[in-house]
N, C-alpha and C positions, 0 to 999 in steps of 0.2 A: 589597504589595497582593496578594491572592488573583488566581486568573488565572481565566478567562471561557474553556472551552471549547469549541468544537464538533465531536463525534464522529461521524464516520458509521459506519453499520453498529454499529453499539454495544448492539445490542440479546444478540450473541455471541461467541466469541473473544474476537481482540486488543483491540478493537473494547470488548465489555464490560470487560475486564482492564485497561485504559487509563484507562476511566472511574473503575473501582474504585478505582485508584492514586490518580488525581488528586483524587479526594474522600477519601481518606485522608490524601492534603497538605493538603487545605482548600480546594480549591477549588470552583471549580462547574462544573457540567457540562451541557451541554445534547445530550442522546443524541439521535443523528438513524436514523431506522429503519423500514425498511417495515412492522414490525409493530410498533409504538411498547411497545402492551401489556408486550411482553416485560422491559420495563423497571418493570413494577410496582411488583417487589418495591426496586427501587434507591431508587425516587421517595418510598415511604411510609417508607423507612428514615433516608431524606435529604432532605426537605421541601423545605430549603435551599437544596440543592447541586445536586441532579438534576431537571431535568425533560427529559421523553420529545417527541419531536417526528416528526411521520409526514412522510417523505420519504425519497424514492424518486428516487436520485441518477442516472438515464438518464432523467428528469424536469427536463431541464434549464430550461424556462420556470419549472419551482418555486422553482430554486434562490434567484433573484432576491429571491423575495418572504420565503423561509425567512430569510435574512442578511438583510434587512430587519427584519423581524420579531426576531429575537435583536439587534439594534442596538439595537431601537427599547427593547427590556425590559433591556436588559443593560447597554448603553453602550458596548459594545464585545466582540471575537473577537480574545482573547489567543493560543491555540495553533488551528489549524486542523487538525482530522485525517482525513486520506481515507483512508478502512481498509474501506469495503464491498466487497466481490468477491467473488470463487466462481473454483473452479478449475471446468479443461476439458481435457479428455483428448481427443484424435484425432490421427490422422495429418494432416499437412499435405495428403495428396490425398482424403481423407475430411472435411474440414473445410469446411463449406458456407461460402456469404459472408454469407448471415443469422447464421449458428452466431457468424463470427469480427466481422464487424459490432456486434452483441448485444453482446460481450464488449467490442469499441474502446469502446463506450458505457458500459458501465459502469464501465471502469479506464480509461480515458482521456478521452475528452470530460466523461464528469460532475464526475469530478475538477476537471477543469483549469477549469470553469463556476463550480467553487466559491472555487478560488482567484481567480480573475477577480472575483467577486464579492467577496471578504474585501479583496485587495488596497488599494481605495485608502481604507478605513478603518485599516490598519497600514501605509501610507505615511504617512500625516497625521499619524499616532503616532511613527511610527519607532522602530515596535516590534512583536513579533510574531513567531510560529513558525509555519510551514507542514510537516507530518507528510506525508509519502508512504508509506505502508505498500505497500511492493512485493515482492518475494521474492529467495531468491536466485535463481531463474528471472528474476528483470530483469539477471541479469552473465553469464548462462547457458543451456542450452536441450539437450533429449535429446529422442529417440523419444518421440511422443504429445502434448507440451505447447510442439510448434511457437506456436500462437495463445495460448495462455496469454502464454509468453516474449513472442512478441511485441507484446502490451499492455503488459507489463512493463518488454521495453525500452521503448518508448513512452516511459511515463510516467517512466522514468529519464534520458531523454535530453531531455523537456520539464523537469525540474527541476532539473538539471544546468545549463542555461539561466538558467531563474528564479533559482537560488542568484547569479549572477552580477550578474542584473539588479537585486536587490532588497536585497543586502548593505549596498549605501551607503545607506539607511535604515535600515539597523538591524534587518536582520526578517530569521529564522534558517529555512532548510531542510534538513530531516533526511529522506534517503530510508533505509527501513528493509527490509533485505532476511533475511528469517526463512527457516531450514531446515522441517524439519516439528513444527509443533509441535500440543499436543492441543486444536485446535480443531473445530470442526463442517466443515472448509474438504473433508474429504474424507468428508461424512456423507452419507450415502443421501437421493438426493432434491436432494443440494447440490450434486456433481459434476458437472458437464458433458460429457457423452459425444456423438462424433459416431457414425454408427453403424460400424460392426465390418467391416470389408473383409474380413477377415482372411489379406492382404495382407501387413499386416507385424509380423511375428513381435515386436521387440523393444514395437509400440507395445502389444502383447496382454500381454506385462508388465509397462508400465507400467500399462494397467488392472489386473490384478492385483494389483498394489499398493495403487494408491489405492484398490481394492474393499476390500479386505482390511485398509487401514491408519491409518482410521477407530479412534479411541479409544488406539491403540498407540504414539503417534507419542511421542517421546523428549521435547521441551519443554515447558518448563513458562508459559503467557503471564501468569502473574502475574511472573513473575522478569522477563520478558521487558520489561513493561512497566514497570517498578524501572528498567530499563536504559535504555528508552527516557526514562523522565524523570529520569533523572542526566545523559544527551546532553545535552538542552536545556538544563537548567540549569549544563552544565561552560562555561568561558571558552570555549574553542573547540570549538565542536558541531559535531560532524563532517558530511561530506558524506552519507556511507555507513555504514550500521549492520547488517553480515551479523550474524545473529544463533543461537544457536545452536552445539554444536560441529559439527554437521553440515554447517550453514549456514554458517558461517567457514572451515571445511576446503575445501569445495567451489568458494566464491569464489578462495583461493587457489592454489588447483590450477589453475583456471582462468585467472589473470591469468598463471599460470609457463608453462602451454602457451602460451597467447598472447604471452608473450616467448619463448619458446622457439621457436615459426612465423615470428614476426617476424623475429629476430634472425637464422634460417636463411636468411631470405631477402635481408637488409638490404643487402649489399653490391650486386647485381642492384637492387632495386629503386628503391636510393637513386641509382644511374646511371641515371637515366630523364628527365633535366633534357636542353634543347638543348645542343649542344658546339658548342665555337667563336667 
């Protein structure tokens, strides 16, 4: 049987590229998007498969009625995918709580509204994929994309959870953490910037970058998204999908320093139990 999708942010990126895929398998797809339009061309090319839906995932009263609404036409939400965000650039001391608030809401509370919401329709089934499109900034974090990482971890460490709780049903979670790849995520207009202290040297090149890195990035999200839907459909769908060589590189450097700190310290801190 054809699978029942719902994409957020799908109107760009992975987001669109996801969508693409899946109505390339035969599916259907129901794109969720603050500016629905941009899905024109998808919906009159695929009558069928595609329709566009306006929703605005820090809109979490919507959410309710939106998964309502795709039950009531569908019959049901096969794979779930929370893939809308924006990156943000600032220092941790430059980082307002409106700025880092703003962002909890969109990678993390709207998120998790929706899985709330799908939930006890692929409990009843016991069956179902839940998508977390996270980055490798959710296993990691540099100068400038303190609040970024930390929505990321967030929502890595609520899924990591969820994958636990929702297994014995039958319903599969893939968190998906991408290098850079060539989306709009570092497009002018799209970046998040706190303002510019200019304080601290390293976070001034990370802006740099992300100004500058717009259109150039090394991945390709049509491949990307091939990958992501061989995951769910392999026997054992993994927890974590770095993606990318960038993206994989970097994960694993990082889990080696973090055994490498650990392990430095392990004798010291594993004697820290009472004696006696």
């Amino acid at each position: 049987m054809n699978k029942v999708w719902l994409v957020t942010g799908a109107s760009s990126g992975f987001g669109r590229a996801i969508t693409e895929a899946a109505v390339a398998a035969g599916d259907v797809v129901i794109g969720a998007a603050r500016r629905p339009e941009a899905l024109d061309d998808l919906v009159a090319a695929h009558p069928d498969q595609v329709e566009a839906l306006r929703l605005d995932v820090v809109d979490t009263a919507a959410i309710d009625t939106a998964v309502r609404d795709v039950l009531a036409r569908h019959g049901r939400i096969d794979v779930l995918v929370n893939n809308a965000g924006r990156t943000h650039v600032g220092a941790v001391e430059e980082t307002t709580d409106q700025e880092l608030r703003d962002l909890f809401d969109l990678h993390v509370f709207g998120p998790t509204a929706l899985v709330r919401a799908v939930l006890p329709h692929m409990r009843e089934r016991r069956s179902g994929a839940i998508v977390q499109m996270s980055s490798m900034g959710g296993q990691l974090s540099f100068a400038g994309f303190g609040a970024y990482s930390g929505t990321k971890f967030a929502l890595e460490g609520i899924s990591e959870a969820l994958a636990d709780e929702v297994a014995e049903f039958g319903i599969k979670v893939l968190i998906v953490e991408p290098g850079a790849f060539r989306t709009s995520l570092f497009g002018t207009g799209r970046a998040g910037l706190s303002p510019d202290s200019g304080v601290y040297a390293k976070v001034g090149g990370t802006r740099g970058a992300v100004a500058g890195g717009d259109g150039s990035q090394p991945g390709d999200p049509a491949r990307a998204a091939a990958v992501i839907l061989a995951a769910l459909e392999a026997e054992r769908t993994p927890l974590r999908l770095p993606l990318g060589d960038d993206g994989v590189s970097a994960v694993l450097a990082h889990l080696d320093q973090v055994r490498d700190e650990v392990t430095a310290w392990e004798k010291r801190t594993r004697a820290t139990g009472f004696t006696g």
